[in-house]
C-alpha positions as CSV (number, residue, x, y, z in Angstrom):
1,X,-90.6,-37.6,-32.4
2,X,-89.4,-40.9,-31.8
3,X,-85.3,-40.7,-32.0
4,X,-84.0,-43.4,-35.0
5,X,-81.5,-45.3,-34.5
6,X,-78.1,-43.6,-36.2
7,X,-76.7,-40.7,-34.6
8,X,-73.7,-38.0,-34.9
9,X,-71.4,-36.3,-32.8
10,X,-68.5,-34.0,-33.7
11,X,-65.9,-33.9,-32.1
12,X,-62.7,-31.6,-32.1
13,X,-59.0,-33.2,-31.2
14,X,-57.5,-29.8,-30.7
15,X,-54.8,-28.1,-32.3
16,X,-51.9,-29.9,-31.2
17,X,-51.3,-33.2,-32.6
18,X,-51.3,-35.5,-29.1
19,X,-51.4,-32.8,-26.7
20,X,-55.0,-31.6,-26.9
21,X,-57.6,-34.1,-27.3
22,X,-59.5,-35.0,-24.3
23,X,-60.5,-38.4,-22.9
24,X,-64.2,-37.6,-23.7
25,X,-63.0,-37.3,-27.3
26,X,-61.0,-40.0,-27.5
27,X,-63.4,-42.6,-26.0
28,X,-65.9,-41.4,-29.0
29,X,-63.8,-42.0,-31.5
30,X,-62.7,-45.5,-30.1
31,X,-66.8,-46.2,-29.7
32,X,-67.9,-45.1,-33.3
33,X,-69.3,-47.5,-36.3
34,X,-67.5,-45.2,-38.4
35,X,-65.2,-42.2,-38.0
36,X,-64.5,-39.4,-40.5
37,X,-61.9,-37.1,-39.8
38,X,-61.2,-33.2,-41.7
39,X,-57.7,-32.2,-39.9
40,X,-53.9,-32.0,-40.6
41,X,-52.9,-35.1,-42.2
42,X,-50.6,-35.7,-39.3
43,X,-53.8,-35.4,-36.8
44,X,-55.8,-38.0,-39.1
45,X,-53.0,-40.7,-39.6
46,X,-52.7,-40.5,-35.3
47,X,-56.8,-40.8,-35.4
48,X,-56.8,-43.7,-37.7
49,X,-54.6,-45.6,-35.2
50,X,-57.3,-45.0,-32.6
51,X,-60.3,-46.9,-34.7
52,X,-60.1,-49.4,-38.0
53,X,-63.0,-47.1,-40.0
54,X,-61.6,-43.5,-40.0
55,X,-62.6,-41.9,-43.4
56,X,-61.2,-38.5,-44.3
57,X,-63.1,-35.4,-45.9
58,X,-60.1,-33.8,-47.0
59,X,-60.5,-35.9,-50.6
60,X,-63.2,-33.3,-51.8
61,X,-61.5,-30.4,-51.6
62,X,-59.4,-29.3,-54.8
63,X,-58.1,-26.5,-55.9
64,X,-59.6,-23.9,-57.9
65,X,-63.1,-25.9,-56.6
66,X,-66.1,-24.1,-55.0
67,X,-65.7,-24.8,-51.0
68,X,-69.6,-24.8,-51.2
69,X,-69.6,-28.1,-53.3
70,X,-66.7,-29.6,-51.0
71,X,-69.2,-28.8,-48.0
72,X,-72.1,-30.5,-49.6
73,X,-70.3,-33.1,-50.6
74,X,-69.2,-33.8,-46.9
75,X,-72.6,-33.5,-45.5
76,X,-73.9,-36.3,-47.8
77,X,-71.3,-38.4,-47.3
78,X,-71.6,-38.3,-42.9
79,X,-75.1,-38.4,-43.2
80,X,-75.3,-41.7,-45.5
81,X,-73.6,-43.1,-42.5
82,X,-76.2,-41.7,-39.9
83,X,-79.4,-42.9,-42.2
84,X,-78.1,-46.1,-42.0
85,X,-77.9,-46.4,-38.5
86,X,-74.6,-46.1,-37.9
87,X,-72.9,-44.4,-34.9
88,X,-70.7,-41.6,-36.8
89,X,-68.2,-40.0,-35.1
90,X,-66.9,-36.9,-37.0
91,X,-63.5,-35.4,-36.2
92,X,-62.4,-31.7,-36.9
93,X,-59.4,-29.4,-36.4
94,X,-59.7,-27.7,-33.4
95,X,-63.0,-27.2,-32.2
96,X,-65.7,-28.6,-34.4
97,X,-67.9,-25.1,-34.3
98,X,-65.3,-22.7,-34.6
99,X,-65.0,-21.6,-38.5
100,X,-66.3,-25.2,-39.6
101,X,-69.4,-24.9,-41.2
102,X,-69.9,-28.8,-42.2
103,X,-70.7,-30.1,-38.4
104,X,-73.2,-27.4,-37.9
105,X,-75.2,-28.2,-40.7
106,X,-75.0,-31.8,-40.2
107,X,-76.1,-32.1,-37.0
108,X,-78.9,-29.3,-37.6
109,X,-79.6,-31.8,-40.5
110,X,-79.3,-35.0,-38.7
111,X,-81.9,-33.2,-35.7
112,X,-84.0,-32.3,-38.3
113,X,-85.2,-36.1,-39.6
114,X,-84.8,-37.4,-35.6
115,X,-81.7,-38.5,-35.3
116,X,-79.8,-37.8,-31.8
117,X,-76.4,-35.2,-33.2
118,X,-75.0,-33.0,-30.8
119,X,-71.2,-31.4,-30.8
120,X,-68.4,-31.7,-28.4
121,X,-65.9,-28.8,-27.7
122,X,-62.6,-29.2,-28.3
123,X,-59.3,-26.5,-27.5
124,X,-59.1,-24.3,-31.0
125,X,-56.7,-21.3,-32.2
126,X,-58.6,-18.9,-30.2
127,X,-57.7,-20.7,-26.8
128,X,-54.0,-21.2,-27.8
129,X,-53.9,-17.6,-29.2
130,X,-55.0,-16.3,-26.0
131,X,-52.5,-18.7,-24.0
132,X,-49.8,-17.5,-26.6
133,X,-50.0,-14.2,-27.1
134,X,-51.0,-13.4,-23.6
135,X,-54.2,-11.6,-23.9
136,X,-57.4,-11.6,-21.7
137,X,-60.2,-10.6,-23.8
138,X,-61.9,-9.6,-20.6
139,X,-59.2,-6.5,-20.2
140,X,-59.3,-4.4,-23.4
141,X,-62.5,-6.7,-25.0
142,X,-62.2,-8.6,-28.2
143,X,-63.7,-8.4,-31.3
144,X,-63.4,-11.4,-33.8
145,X,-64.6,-11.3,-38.0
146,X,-63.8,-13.7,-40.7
147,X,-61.3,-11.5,-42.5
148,X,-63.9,-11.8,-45.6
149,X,-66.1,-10.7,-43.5
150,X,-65.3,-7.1,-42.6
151,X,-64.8,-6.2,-47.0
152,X,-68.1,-7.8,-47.2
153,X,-70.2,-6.0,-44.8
154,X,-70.2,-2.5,-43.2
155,X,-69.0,-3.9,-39.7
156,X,-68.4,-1.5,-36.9
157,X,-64.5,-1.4,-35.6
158,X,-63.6,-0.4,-32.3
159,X,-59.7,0.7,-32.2
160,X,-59.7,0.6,-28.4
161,X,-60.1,-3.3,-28.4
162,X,-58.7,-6.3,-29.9
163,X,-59.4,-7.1,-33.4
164,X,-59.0,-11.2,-34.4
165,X,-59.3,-11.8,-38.1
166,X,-59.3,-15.2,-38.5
167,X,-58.8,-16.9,-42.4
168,X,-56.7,-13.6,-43.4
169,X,-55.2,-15.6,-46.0
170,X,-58.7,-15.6,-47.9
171,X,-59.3,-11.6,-47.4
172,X,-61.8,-10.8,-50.6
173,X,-61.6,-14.2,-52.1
174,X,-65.1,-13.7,-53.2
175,X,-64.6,-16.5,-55.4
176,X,-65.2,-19.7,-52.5
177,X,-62.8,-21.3,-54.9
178,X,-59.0,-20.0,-53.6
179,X,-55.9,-21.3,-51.2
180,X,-55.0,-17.9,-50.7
181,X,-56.3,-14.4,-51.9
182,X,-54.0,-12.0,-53.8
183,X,-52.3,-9.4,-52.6
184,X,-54.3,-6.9,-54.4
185,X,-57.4,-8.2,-52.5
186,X,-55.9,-7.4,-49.3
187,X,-54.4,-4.0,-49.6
188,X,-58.4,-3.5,-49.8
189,X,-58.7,-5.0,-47.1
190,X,-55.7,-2.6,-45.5
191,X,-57.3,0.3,-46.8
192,X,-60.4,-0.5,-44.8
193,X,-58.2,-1.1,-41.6
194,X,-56.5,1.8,-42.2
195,X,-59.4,4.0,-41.6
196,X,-59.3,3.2,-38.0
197,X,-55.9,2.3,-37.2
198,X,-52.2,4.1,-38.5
199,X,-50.6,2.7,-41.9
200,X,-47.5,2.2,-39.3
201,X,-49.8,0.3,-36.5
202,X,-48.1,-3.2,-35.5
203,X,-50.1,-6.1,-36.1
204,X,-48.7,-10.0,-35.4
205,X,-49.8,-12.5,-37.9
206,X,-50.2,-15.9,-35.2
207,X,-50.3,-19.8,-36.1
208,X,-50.2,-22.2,-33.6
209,X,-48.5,-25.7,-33.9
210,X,-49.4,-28.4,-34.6
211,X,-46.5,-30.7,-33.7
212,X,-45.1,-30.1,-30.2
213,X,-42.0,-30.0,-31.6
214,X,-43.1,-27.1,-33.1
215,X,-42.6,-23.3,-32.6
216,X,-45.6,-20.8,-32.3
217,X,-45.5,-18.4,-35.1
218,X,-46.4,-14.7,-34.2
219,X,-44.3,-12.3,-36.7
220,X,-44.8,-8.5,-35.9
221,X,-44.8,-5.9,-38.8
222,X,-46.5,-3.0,-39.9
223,X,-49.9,-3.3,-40.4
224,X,-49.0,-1.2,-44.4
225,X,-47.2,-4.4,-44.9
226,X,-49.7,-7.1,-44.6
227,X,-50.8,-7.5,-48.3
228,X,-47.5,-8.9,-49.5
229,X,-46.7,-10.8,-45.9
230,X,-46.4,-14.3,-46.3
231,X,-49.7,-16.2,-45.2
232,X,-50.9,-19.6,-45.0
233,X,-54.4,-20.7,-44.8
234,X,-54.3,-21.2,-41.2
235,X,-52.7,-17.4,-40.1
236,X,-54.2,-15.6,-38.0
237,X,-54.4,-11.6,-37.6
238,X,-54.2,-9.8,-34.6
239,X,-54.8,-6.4,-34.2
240,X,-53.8,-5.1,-31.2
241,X,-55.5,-1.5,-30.1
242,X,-54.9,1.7,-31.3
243,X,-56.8,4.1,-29.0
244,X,-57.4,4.0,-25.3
245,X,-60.7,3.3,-23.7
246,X,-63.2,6.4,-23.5
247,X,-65.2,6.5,-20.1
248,X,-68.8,6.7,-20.1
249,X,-69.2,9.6,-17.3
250,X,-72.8,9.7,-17.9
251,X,-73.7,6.0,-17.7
252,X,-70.8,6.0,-14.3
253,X,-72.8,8.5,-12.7
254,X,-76.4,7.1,-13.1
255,X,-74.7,3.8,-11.1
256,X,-73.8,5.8,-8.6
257,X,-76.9,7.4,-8.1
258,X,-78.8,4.0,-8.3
259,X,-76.2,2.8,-5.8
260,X,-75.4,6.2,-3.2
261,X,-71.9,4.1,-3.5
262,X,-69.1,5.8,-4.9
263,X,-67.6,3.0,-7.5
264,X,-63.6,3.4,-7.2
C-alpha cells in the first residue's frame, strides 16, 4: 500500500518536568505541523514553548464522564490532523504505551488506512520506581496489573515476587467514569490481596515527581490500611514479597543431567 502523506508519532517527555525528555523527543516536537500534548499542565505549558501549535487533550476529560468517550474523542481529534496530511506529533506523560490507551489505537488506526505512525519510548513511573525504590525485577521477578484488573479477572498471584498495581486509586471503579474509587471498593480489593499476603504485610504506596524540586513519595503502612490511605490518581502500589522463593529440585536436576555440570 502506497504510504499517504500525513503521519503520527507519539512521543513520551518523561516523568520529570525538564529532566527526562530526550533529544530524539524534543527534535519531534520542534519538527511537527501540529503537536498535541495529554500531560501535567506544568509539562504541556514547558511543551508549548517548544512549538507555536501544541493542542492539549486534557479538555475532554470531565468528571463524572465515561473515559471511553474522552478516548474517542481524542482519537478523532489527532487523526483529523493525520488525514489532512499533517505531521502530528503527540505528546504523553511518561512513556506513550505504558497505561495510555489513546496512542495505541491511533497509530494502529493511522497504519490501518496507510499512513506511516509509529511510537517513541520515553522514561515512565516504572523506570523511576525501579531507580527509587531500589528494586531489580530480575532478583525476586516482578509482576505488574492494573489495580482494576486483578478484582476483574481471576489473576494468578505469586507472594514470592513483586507485585506493582499501578492506577490503585481506581481499584473497582467499574464505572470508567471516576477520579478516585471509594474506599469500600478497595477493601475488596484488600480482601482479595489478603488471601495471599498478611492483613499486617507492608506495602509503599510510590509517586514520582514531577518537578525536580520535588520529593519522591513512597509512604509505608499496613497493607489492612490501604482502603482509607490517601491516593491520587497517579499512586502507585507496591507489594513487596511475602514468601521466599521455592526451588524447583526436579527441573535443577534434569539440567544437571543434560549438562554432567554440577550448577552451584
Amino acid at each position: 500500500m502506497q504510504k499517504k502523506q500525513g503521519s503520527l508519532v507519539c512521543v513520551g517527555p518523561g516523568m520529570t518536568l525538564g529532566a527526562h525528555m530526550s533529544t530524539r523527543c524534543k527534535s519531534l516536537i520542534e519538527g511537527a505541523d501540529v503537536v498535541f500534548s495529554n500531560c501535567h499542565p506544568l509539562m504541556e505549558q514547558w511543551i508549548s514553548d517548544m512549538h507555536p501549535d501544541v493542542r492539549s487533550l486534557q479538555r475532554f476529560y470531565a468528571e463524572h464522564k465515561d473515559r471511553r468517550i474522552t478516548y474517542r474523542e481524542m482519537l478523532a481529534e489527532m487523526l483529523a490532523e493525520v488525514r489532512a496530511g499533517k505531521r502530528v506529533v503527540a505528546a504523553f506523560y511518561g512513556h506513550p504505551g505504558v497505561f495510555a490507551r489513546v496512542p495505541h489505537q491511533a497509530i494502529a488506526t493511522a497504519r490501518a488506512e496507510g499512513f506511516d505512525a509509529r511510537m517513541e519510548p520515553g522514561i515512565s513511573a516504572e523506570d523511576c520506581l525501579y531507580a527509587d525504590m531500589g528494586i531489580d525485577p530480575g532478583y525476586y521477578g516482578c509482576q505488574h496489573y492494573e489495580a482494576s484488573q486483578v478484582m476483574f479477572y481471576r489473576r494468578q498471584l505469586d507472594p514470592s515476587a513483586y507485585l506493582i498495581l499501578w492506577q490503585i486509586a481506581l481499584a473497582g471503579d467499574i464505572s470508567i467514569a471516576k477520579r478516585l474509587s471509594s474506599a469500600d471498593e478497595r477493601r475488596i480489593l484488600v480482601s482479595l490481596l489478603e488471601r495471599h499476603y498478611p492483613a499486617e504485610h507492608q506495602v509503599a504506596l510510590y509517586e514520582c515527581p514531577t518537578l525536580i524540586t520535588d520529593r519522591v513519595r513512597i509512604e509505608w503502612l499496613p497493607l489492612s490500611e490501604l482502603p482509607t490511605a490517601d491516593l491520587t490518581p497517579v499512586t502507585t502500589l507496591v507489594v513487596p514479597p511475602s514468601e521466599t522463593m521455592q526451588p524447583d529440585e526436579e527441573t535443577v536436576q534434569k539440567i544437571k543431567q543434560l549438562n554432567a555440570t554440577e550448577i552451584v
